[in-house]
N, C-alpha and C positions, 0 to 999 in steps of 0.2 A: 504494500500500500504506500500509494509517495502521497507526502505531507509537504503541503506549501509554506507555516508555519509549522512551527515546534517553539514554545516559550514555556518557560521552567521557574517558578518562584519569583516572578516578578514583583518586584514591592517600591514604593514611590508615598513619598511624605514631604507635606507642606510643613514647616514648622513641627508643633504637634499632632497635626492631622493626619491621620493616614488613611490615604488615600487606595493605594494598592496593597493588598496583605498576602504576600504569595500568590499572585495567578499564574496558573496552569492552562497550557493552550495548545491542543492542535489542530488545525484545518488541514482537512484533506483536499486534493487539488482537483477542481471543478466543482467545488463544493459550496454551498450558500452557510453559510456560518450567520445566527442570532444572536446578536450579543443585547440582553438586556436588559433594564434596572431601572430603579428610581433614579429621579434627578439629582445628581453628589453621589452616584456610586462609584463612579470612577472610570463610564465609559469613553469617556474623550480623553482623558488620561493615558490610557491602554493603548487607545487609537493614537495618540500624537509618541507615545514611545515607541508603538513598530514602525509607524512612518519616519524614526530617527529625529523628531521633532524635539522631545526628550529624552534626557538619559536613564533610564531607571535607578533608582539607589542600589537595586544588587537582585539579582536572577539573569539570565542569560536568554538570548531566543536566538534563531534564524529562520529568514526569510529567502524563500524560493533558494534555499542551500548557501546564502550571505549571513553571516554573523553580524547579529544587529551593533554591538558595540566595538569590534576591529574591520568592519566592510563597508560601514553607513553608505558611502557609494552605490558599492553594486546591490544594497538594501533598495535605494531609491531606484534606481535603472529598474527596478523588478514591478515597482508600485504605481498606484495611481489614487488616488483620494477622489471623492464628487463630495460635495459638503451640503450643510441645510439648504443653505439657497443658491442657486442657480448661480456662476460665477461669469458670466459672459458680459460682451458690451454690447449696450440698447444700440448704440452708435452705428454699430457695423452692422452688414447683412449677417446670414449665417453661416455664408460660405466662406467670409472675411473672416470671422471670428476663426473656423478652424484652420483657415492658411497662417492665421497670426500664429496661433498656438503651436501649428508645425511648424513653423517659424523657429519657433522657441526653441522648440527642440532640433535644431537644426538641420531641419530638411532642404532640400535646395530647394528651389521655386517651382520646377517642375515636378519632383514628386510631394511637394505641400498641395498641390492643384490636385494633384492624382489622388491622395488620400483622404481631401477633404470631401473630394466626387463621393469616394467610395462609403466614407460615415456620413454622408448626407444619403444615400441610398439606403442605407443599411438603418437609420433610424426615421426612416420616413420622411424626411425632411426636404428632398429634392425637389420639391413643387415650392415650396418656400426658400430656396436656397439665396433668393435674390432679394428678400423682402428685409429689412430692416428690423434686427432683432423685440424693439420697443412695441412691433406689432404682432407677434406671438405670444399665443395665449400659455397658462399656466404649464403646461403638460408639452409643447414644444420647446420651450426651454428648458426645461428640468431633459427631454433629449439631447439637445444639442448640447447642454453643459456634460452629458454623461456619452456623447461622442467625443467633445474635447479629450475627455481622462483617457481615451484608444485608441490616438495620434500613433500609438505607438504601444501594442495591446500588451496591457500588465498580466504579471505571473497571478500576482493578487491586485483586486481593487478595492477601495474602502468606499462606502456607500454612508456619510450620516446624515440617518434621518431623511432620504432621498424625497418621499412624496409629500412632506410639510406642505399644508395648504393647496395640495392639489382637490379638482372632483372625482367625483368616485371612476368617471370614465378615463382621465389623464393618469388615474392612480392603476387601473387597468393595464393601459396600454405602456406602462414604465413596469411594470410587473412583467410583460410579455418578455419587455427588454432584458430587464434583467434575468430571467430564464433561458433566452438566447447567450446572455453571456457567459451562462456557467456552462452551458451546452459544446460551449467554446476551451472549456479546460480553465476558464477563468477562474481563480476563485475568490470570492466574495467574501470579505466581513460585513455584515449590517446590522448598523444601530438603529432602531426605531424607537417611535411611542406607542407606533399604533399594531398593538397585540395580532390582528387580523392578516396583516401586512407578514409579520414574521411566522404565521401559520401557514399561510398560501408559498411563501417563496425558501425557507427556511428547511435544509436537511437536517441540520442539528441546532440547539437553543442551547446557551448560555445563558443562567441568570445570575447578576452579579448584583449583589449587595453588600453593602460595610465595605468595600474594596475584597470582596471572594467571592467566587462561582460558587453558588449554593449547591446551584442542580445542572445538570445539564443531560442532553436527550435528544430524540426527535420528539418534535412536536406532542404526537401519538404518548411518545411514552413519558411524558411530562403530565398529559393531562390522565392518562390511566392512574397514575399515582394517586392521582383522590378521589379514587372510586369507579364506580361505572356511574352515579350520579350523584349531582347535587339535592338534596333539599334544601329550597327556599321557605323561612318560615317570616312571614308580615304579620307581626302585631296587633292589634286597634288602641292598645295603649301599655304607656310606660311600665305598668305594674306588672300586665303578664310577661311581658317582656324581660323585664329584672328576674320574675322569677323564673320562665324558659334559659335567662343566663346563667343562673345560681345553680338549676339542675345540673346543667349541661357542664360547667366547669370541671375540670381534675379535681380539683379539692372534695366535690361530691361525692366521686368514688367511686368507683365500677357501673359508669353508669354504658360505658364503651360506646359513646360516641364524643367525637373531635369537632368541636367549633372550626370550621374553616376562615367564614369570615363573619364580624358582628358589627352593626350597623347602630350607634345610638338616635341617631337621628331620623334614620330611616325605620328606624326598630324594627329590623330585620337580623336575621343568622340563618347562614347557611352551613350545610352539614354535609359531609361527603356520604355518602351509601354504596352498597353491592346492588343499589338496584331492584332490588327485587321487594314484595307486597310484606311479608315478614318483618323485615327489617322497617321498613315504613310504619307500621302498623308497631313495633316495639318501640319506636321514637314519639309514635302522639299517646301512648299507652305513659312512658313515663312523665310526657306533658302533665298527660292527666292527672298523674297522680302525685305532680309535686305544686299543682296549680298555676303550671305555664297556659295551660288550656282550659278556662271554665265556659262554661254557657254564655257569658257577659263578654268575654275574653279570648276567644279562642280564633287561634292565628292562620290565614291563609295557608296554603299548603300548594306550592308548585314543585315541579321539576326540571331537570337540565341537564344534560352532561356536559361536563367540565370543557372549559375553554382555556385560553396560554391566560386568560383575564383572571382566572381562579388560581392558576399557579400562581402567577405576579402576585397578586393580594395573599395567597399563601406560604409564599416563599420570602418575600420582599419585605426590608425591614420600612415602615411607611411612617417611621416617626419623624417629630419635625426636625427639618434642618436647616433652619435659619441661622444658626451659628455654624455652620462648616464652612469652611472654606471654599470659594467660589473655584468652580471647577476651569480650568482652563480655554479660553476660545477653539474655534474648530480651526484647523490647519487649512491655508488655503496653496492653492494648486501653484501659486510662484514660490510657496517657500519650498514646497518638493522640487521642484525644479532645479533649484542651487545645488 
């Protein structure tokens, strides 16, 4: 099996903040890698150390077979980065933009014309190639910026947070894209927000909080982990609530089931289950009989199987972080370049 990364004990601290606590990483090549977390867990962090943006304080990696801290060089030659937003100029057409950029990377004039033809083909874009970027809609620039980063197709590419503020149709059609690219041996890191996003495109998930991978999995086997269903239980008021929490707690005792996730405002808690009528039927049975459930009182009852949205809320540490330290800006595509 070839691995495009390999990182080992990565750790990284602000001050007294720490930020990274040993992570552990391998992508395999052509592979879409998840990486994902609360905000201050440390994903842009991670991201700006294998882009060589930063040094780690102590752990080791290589990229596409370059040693991240004695090759940073042939680290970058390997990489390419697309960031939250779209990094292009309004100014130029779209075919300008990636002549600039082959430019950059020092194509001659003739093969920058050639390669721009060809990712302006290859991302849909050649009906628009002449129009001035400031007139493409959401979803045409977020291509065209993720043509730029294939001027010169990376081993790995970094994706954060690619579809921010796209519609559901642009978010689609950058989805196709990036499934073409890994089809290509590409392989992908991607950060999101949006849990749906790294279902659909995602071979493997990382979830990373505190600065560590909690869990990681496909998809499939992240969400199996808490059951074959959720119970959703909705309240009508605070009282049965408090005491459906008071049952349901460790402290109470064998009561064998796990709070997944608890809502005070919403006065909801959800519960993972096997699914089946029994076990349902033994969770409103001890409702009943600790007075989470009375006739006055007695709580909604839905179902669901679990989504990456029930991992993240049950994996993810979601206390406040207003005192951390502000996590790092995203790297943009000139300082890889250098």
């Amino acid at each position: 099996m070839s691995y495009t990364v390999v990182a080992e004990g990565i750790r990284k601290s602000f001050g007294a903040q720490v930020v990274l606590d040993g992570v552990d990483l391998a992508l395999e090549r052509g592979s879409v890698f998840g990486l994902l977390g609360p905000n201050g867990a440390g994903k842009t962090t991670l991201v700006r150390i294998l882009a060589t943006l930063m040094r780690p304080d102590s752990g080791r990696a290589t990229v596409a077979g370059h040693d991240l801290l004695t090759d940073p060089v042939g680290v970058k030659g390997a990489i390419s980065l697309t960031g939250q937003y779209a990094a292009v100029d309004d100014v130029l057409t779209g075919r300008e933009n990636l002549e600039m950029m082959a430019g950059l990377l020092h194509l001659g004039r003739r093969a920058a014309r050639a390669r721009a033809a060809e990712l302006l083909a290859e991302f849909d874009l050649t009906d628009a190639r002449d129009r001035r970027v400031k007139t493409y809609s959401g979803g045409m620039r977020r291509r065209l910026d993720l043509a730029a980063s294939m001027i010169r197709r990376p081993e790995l590419l970094f994706l954060d947070e690619p579809t921010t503020g796209l519609d559901p149709r642009s978010r689609e059609q950058l989805w196709g894209t990036v499934r073409h690219l890994a089809a290509q041996d590409v392989t992908i890191l991607l950060t999101t927000q949006y849990l749906e996003e790294a279902d659909q495109l995602a071979d493997t998930v990382g979830m990373l909080t505190a600065g560590r991978i909690v869990a990681r999995g496909t998809p499939d086997e992240l969400k199996s982990s808490l059951g074959t269903e959720i119970v959703r239980l909705r309240f009508p008021d605070a009282r049965a609530y408090q005491s459906a929490l008071a049952a349901l707690t460790p402290s109470a005792g064998g009561t064998g089931f796990t709070i997944e996730a608890a809502d005070d405002g919403a006065l909801r808690i959800d519960i993972p289950t096997d699914g089946s009528s029994a076990r349902l039927r033994d969770l409103l049975d001890l409702l009943v009989a600790t007075g989470g459930s009375t006739a006055a009182g007695s709580p909604r009852v839905s179902t669901h199987r679990p989504s990456l949205d029930d991992v993240f809320l049950a994996l993810t540490d979601t206390a406040d972080s207003a005192g951390a330290t502000p996590a790092p800006r995203s790297a943009t595509r000139s300082e890889l370049a250098r």
